[in-house]
Structure formats: structure tokens, C-alpha cells
N, CA, C and O atoms as a GROMACS GRO file, in nm:
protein
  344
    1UNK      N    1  21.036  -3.095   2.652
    1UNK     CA    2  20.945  -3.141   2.754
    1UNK      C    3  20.827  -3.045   2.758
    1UNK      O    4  20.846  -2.924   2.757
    2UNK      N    5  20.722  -3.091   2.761
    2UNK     CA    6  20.610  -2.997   2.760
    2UNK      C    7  20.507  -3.036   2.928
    2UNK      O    8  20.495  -3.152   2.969
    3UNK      N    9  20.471  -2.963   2.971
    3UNK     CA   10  20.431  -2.964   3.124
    3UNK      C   11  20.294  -2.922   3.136
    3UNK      O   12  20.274  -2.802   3.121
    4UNK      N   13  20.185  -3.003   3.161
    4UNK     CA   14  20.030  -2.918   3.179
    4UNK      C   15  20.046  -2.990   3.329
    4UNK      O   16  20.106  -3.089   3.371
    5UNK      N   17  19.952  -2.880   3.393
    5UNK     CA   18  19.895  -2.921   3.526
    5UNK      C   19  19.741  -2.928   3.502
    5UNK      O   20  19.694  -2.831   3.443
    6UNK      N   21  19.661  -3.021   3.536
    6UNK     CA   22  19.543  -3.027   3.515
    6UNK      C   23  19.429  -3.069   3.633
    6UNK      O   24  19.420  -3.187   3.667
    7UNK      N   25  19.345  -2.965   3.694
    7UNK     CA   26  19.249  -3.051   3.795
    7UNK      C   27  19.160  -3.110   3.762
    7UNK      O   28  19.087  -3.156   3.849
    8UNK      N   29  19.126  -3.137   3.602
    8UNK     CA   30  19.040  -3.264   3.607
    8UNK      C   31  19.121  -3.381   3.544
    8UNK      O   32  19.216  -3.356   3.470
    9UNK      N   33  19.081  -3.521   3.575
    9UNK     CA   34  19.096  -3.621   3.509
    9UNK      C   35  19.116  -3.623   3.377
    9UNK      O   36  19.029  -3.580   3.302
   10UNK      N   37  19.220  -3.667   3.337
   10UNK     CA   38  19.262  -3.630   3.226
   10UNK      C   39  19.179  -3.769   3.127
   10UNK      O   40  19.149  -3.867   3.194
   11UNK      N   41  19.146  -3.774   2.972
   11UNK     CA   42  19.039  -3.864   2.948
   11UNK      C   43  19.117  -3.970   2.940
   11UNK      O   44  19.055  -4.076   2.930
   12UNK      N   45  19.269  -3.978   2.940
   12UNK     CA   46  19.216  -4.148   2.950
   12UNK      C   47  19.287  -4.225   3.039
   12UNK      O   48  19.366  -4.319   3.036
   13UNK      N   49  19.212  -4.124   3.150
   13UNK     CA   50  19.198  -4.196   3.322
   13UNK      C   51  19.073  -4.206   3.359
   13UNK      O   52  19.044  -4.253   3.468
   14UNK      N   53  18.977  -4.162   3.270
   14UNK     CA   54  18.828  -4.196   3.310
   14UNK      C   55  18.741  -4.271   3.243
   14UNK      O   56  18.621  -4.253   3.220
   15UNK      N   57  18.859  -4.409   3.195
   15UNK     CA   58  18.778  -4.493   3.108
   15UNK      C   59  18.763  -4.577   3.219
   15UNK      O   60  18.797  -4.542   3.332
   16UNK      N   61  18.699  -4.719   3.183
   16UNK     CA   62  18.655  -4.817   3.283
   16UNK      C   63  18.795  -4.866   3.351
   16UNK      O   64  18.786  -4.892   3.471
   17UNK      N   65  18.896  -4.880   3.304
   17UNK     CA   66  19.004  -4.936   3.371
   17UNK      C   67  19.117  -4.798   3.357
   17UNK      O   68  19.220  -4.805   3.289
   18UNK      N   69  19.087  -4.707   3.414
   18UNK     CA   70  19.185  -4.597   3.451
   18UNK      C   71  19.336  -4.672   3.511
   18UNK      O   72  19.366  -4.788   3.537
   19UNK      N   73  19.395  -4.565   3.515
   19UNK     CA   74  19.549  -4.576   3.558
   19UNK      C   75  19.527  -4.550   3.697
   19UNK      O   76  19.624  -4.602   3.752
   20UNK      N   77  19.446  -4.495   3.796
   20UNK     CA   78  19.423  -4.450   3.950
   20UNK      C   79  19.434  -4.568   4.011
   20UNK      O   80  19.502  -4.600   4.109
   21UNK      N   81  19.300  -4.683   3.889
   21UNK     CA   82  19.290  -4.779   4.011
   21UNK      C   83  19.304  -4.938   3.925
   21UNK      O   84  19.245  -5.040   3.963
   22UNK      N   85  19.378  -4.932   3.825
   22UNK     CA   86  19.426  -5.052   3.758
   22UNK      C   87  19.536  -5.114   3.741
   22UNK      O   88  19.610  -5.087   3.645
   23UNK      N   89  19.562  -5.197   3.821
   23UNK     CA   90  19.698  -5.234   3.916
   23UNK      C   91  19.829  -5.298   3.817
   23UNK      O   92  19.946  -5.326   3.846
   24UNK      N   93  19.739  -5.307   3.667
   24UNK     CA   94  19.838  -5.386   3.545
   24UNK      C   95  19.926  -5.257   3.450
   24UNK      O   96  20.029  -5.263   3.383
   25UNK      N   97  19.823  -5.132   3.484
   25UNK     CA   98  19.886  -5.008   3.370
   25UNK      C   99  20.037  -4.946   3.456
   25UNK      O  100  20.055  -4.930   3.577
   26UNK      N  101  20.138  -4.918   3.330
   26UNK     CA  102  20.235  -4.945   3.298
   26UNK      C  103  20.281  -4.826   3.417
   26UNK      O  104  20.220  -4.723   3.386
   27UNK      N  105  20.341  -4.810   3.505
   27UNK     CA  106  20.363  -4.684   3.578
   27UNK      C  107  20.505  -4.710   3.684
   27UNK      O  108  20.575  -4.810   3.671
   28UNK      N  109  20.530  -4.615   3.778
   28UNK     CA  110  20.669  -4.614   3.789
   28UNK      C  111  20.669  -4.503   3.923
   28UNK      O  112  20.609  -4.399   3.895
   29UNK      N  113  20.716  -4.505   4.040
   29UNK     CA  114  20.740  -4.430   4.120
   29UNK      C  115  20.892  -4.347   4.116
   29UNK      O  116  20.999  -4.407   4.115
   30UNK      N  117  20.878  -4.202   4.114
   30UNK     CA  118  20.994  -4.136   4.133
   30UNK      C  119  20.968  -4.048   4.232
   30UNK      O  120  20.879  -3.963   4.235
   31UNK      N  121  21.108  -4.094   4.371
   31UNK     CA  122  21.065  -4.004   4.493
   31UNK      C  123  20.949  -3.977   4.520
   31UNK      O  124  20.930  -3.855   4.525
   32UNK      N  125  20.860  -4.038   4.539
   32UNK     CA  126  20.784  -4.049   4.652
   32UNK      C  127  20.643  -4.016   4.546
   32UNK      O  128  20.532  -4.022   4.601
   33UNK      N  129  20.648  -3.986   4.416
   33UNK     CA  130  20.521  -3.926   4.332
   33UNK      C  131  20.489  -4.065   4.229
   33UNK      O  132  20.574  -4.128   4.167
   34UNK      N  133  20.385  -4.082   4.230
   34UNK     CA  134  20.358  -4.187   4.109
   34UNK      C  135  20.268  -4.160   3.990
   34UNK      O  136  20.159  -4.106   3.972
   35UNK      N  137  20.367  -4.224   3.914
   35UNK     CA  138  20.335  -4.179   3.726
   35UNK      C  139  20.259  -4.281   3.637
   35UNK      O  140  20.316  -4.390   3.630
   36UNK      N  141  20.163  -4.272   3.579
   36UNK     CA  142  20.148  -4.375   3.472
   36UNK      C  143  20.224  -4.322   3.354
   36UNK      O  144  20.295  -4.222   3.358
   37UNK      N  145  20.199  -4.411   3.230
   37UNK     CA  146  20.327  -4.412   3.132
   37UNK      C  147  20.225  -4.491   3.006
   37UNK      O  148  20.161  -4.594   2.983
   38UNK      N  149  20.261  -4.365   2.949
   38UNK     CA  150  20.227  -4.403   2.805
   38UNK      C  151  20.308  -4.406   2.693
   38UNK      O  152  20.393  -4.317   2.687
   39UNK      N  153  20.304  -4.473   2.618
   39UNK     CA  154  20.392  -4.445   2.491
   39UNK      C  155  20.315  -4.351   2.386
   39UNK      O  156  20.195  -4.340   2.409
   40UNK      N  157  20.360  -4.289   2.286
   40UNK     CA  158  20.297  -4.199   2.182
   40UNK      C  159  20.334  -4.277   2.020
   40UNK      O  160  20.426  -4.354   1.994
   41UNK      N  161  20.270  -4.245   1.966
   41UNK     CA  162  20.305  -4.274   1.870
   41UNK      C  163  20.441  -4.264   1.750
   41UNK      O  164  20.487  -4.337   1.662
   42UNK      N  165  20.475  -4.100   1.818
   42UNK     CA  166  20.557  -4.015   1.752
   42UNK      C  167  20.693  -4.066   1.837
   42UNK      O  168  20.802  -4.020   1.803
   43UNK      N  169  20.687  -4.156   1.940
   43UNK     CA  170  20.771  -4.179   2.028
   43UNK      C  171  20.835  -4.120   2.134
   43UNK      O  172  20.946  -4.142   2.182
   44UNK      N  173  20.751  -4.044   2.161
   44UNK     CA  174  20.765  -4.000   2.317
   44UNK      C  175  20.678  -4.090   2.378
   44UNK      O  176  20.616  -4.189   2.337
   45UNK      N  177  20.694  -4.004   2.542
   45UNK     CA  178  20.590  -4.072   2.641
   45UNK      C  179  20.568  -3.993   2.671
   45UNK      O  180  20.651  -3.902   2.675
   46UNK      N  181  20.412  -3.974   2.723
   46UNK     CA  182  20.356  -3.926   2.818
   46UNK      C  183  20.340  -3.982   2.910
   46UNK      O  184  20.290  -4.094   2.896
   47UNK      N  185  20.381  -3.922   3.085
   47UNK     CA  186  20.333  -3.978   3.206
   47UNK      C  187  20.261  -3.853   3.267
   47UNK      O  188  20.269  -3.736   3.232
   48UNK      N  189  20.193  -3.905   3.360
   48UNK     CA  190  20.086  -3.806   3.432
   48UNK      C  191  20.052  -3.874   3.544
   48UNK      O  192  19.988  -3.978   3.534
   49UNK      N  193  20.098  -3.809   3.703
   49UNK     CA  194  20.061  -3.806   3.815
   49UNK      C  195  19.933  -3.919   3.854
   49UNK      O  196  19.832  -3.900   3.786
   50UNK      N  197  19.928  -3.991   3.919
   50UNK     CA  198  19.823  -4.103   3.966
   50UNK      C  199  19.810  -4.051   4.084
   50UNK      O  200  19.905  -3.985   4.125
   51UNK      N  201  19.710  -4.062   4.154
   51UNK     CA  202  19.677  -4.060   4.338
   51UNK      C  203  19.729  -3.963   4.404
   51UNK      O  204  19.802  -3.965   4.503
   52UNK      N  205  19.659  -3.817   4.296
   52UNK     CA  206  19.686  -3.704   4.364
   52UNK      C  207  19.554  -3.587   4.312
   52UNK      O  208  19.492  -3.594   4.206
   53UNK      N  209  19.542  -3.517   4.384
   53UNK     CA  210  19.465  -3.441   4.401
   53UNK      C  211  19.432  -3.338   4.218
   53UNK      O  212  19.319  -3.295   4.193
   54UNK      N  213  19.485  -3.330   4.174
   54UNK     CA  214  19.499  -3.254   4.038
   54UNK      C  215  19.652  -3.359   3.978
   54UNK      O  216  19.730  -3.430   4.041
   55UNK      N  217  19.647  -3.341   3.896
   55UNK     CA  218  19.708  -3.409   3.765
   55UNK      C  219  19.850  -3.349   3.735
   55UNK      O  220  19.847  -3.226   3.737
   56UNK      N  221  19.952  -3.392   3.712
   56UNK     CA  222  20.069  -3.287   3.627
   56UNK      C  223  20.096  -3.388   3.510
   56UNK      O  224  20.138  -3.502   3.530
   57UNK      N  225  20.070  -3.342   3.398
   57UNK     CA  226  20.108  -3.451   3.279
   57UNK      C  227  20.261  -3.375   3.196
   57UNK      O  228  20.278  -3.258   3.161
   58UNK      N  229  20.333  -3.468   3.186
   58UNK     CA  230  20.456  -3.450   3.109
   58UNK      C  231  20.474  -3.536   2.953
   58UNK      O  232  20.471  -3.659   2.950
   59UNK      N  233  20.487  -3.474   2.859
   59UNK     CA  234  20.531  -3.524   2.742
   59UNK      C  235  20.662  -3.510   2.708
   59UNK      O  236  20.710  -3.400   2.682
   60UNK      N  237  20.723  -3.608   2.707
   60UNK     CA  238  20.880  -3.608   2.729
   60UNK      C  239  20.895  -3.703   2.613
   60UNK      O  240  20.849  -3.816   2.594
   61UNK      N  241  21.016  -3.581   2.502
   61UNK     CA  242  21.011  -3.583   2.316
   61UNK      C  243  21.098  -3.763   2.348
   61UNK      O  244  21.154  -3.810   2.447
   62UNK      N  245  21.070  -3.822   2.203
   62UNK     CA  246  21.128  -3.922   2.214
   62UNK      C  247  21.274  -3.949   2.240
   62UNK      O  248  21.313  -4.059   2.279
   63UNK      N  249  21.344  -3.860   2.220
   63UNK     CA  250  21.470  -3.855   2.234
   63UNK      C  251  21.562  -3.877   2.418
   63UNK      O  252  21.675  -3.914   2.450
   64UNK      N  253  21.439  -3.832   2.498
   64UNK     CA  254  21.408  -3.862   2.629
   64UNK      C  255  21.307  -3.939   2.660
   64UNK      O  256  21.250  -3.925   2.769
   65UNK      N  257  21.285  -3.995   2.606
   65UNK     CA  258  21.142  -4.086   2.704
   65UNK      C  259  21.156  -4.160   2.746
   65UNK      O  260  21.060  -4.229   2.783
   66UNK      N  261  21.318  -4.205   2.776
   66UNK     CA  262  21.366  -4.281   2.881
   66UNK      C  263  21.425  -4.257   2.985
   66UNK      O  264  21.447  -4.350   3.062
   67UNK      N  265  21.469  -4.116   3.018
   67UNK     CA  266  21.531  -4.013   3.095
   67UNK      C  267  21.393  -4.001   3.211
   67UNK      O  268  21.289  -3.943   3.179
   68UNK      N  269  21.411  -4.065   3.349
   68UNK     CA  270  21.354  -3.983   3.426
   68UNK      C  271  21.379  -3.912   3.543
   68UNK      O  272  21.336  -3.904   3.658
   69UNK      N  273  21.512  -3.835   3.431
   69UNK     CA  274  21.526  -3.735   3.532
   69UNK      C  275  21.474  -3.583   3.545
   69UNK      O  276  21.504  -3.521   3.647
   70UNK      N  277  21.416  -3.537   3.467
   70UNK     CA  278  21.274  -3.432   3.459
   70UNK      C  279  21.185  -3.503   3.588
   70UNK      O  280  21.188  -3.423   3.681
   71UNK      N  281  21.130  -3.591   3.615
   71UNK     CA  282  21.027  -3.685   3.675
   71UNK      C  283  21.075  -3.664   3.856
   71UNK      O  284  21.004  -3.638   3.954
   72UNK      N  285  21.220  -3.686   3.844
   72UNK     CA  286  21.325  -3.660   3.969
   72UNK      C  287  21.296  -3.492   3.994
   72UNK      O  288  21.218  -3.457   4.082
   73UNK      N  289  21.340  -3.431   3.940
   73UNK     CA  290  21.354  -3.294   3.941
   73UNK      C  291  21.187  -3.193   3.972
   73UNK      O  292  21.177  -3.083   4.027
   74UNK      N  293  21.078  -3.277   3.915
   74UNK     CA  294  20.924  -3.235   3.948
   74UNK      C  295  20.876  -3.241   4.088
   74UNK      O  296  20.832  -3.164   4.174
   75UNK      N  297  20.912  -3.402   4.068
   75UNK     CA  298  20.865  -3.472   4.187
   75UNK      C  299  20.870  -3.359   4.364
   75UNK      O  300  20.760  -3.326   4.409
   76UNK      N  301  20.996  -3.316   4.438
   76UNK     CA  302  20.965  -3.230   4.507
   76UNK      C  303  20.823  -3.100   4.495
   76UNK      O  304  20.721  -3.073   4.558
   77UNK      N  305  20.885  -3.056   4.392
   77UNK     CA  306  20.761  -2.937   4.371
   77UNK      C  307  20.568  -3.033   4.389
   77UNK      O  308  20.492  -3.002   4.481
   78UNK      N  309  20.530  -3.147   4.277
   78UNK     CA  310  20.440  -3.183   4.302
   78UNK      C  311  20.388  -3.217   4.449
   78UNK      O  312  20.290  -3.168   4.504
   79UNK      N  313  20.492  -3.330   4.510
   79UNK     CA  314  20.492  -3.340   4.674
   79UNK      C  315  20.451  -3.260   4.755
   79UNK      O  316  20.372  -3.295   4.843
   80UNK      N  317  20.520  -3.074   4.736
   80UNK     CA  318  20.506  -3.023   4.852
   80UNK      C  319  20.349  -2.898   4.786
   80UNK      O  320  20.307  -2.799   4.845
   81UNK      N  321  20.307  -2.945   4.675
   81UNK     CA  322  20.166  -2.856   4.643
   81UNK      C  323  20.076  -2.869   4.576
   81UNK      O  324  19.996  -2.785   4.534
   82UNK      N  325  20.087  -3.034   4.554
   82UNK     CA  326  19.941  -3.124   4.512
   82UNK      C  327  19.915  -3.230   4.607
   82UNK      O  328  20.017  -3.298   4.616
   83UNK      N  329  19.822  -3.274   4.683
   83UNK     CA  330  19.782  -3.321   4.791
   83UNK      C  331  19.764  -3.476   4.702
   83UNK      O  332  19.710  -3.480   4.592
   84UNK      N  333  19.816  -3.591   4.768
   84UNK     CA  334  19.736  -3.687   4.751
   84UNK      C  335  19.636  -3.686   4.810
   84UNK      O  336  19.595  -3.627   4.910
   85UNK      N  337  19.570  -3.803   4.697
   85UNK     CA  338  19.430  -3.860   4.692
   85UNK      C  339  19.363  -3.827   4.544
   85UNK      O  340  19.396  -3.768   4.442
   86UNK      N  341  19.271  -3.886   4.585
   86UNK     CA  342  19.177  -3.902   4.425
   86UNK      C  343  19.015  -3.866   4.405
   86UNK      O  344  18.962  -3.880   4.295
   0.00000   0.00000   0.00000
């Protein structure tokens, strides 16, 4: 699992139809934090934080990229020290 925290928009949430505010991209609530969801090529996923103040992006190896229990286990920490909003 690899973990960046990022306060800017990560690029490809700042195309014309971002993941913040495009109600069709692929995403998933765990405890109370919400994720968009990408697939990779190499077959992982990347998800990364929506409708919060700074970003936490996770690349989770293919062997997990169906496991979200890393996502469970974040989720408190993001909650109590990244503010929603956008």
C-alpha cells in the first residue's frame, strides 16, 4: 500500500468532470470518508479522498484492490484531521 497526502487537487480531479462533483465516477463510502476509485493498469487501484479539505490518495497493489480494509482502518485518522469541504 503506498499512502500520499496531498493539499492540492490531484490532476485528475481537475479535469472538466472531476470526481468532487461528478455524480457517475466510480466511488464508495467507508465510515463516514468518501473515495473515488480508479483502476491502474498494472491492476491495482487507486482511491483518493473526495469532499475534503486536502486529499489522501492510496494505491492499493493488485493483489488488494479489493480489500477495503486499509480504507476502514484510515478513515478515523482522515475524519478527525482533514476537514471536509472542497
Amino acid at each position: 500500500m503506498l499512502l500520499n497526502v496531498k493539499l492540492d487537487r490531484p490532476s485528475r480531479l481537475s479535469g472538466k468532470h472531476d470526481e468532487d462533483s461528478d455524480p457517475s465516477t466510480d466511488g464508495l463510502e467507508m465510515d463516514g470518508v468518501s473515495w473515488s476509485f480508479a483502476r491502474q493498469s498494472d491492476g491495482s487501484a487507486r482511491v483518493t479522498t473526495t469532499l475534503r479539505k486536502a486529499y489522501v490518495e492510496v494505491t492499493l497493489q493488485d493483489t488488494y484492490a479489493y480489500d477495503a480494509s486499509p480504507l476502514f482502518a484510515l478513515a478515523p485518522a482522515i475524519k478527525d484531521t482533514i476537514p471536509e469541504g472542497i
